[in-house]
C-alpha positions as CSV (number, residue, x, y, z in Angstrom):
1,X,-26.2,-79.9,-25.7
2,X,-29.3,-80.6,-22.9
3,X,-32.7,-79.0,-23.4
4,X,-35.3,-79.6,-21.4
5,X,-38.9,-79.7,-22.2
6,X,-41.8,-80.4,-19.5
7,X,-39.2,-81.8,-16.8
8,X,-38.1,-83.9,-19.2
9,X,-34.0,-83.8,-20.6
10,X,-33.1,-84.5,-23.9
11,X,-29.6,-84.5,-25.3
12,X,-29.5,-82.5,-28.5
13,X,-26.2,-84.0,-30.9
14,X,-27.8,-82.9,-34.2
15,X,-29.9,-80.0,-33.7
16,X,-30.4,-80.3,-37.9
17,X,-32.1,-83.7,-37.8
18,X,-36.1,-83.1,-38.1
19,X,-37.1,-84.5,-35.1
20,X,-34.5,-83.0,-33.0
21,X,-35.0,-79.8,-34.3
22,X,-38.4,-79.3,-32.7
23,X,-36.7,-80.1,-29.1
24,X,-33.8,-77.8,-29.8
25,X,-37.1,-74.8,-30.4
26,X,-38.1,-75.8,-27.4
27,X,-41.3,-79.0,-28.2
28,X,-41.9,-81.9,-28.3
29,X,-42.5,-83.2,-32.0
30,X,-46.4,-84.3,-32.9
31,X,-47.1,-81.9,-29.5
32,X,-50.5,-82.3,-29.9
33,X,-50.8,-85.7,-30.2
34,X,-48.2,-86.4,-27.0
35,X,-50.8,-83.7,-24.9
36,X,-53.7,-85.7,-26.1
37,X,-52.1,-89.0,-24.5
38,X,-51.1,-87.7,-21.5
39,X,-54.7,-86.1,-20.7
40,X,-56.7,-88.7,-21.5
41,X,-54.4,-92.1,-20.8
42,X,-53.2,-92.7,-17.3
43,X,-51.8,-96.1,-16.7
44,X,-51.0,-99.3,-18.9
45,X,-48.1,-100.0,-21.0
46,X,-46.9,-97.9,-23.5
47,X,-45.0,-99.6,-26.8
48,X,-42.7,-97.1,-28.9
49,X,-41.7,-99.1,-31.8
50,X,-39.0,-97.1,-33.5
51,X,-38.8,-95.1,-30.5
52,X,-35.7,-92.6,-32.3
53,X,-34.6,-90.6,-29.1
54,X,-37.2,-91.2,-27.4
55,X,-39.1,-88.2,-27.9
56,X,-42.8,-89.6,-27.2
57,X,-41.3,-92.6,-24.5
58,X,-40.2,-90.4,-22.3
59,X,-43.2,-88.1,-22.0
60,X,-45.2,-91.5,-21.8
61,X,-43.3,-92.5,-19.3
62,X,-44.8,-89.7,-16.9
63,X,-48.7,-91.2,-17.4
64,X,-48.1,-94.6,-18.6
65,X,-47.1,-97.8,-16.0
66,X,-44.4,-99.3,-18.4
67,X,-42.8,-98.2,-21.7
68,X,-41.3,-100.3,-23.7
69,X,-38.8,-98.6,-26.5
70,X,-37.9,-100.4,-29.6
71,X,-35.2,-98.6,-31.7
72,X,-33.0,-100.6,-34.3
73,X,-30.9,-97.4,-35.7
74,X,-27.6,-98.0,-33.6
75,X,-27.2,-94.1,-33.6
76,X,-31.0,-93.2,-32.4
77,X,-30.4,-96.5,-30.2
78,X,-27.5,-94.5,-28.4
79,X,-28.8,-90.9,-28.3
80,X,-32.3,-92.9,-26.5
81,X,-30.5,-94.9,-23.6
82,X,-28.6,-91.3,-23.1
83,X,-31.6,-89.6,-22.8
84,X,-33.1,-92.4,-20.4
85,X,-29.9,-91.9,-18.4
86,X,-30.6,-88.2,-18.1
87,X,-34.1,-88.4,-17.2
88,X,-33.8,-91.7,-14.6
89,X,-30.2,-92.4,-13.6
C-alpha cells in the first residue's frame, strides 16, 4: 500500500513495523526533528547511515544537494530503493 506524506510516496508492506506505522497514520517518524532540518538547512550533503526506508532521506532530499543512503538490512535495503523509485523514477 502507497501513502503519501508532504509530496513525498512511501510504500507501506508492514504497516506493524514501528517506523512504518507512523507513515501508515499519516507522519513522518521523529517529525519534529525532520521539520527542524528542512527549515533551517538548505543545501549540502545529507548522509543517512542506516537509512531503513528512507523515511528522513527522502524528505532531505527536498532541501539538501545530495543524500547519500546507507542501509545494510537486505529487506529495509529493498523497501528504500522502492520508495526512491516512487518518489524519482
Amino acid at each position: 500500500m502507497i501513502t503519501e506524506i508532504e509530496g513525498l510516496k512511501f510504500n507501506k508492506n508492514d504497516p506493524t513495523e514501528h517506523i512504518q506505522s507512523f507513515l501508515a497514520a499519516g507522519v513522518f517518524y521523529e517529525a519534529e526533528m525532520i521539520k527542524y532540518i528542512q527549515e533551517h538547512y538548505k543545501g549540502g550533503t545529507f548522509i543517512d547511515a542506516g537509512a531503513c526506508i528512507g523515511e528522513h532521506s527522502l524528505p532531505f532530499s527536498q532541501v539538501a544537494d545530495k543524500v547519500w543512503a546507507f542501509e545494510p538490512d537486505k529487506t529495509n535495503y529493498d523497501n528504500l530503493m522502492y520508495n526512491l523509485d516512487l518518489n524519482f523514477n
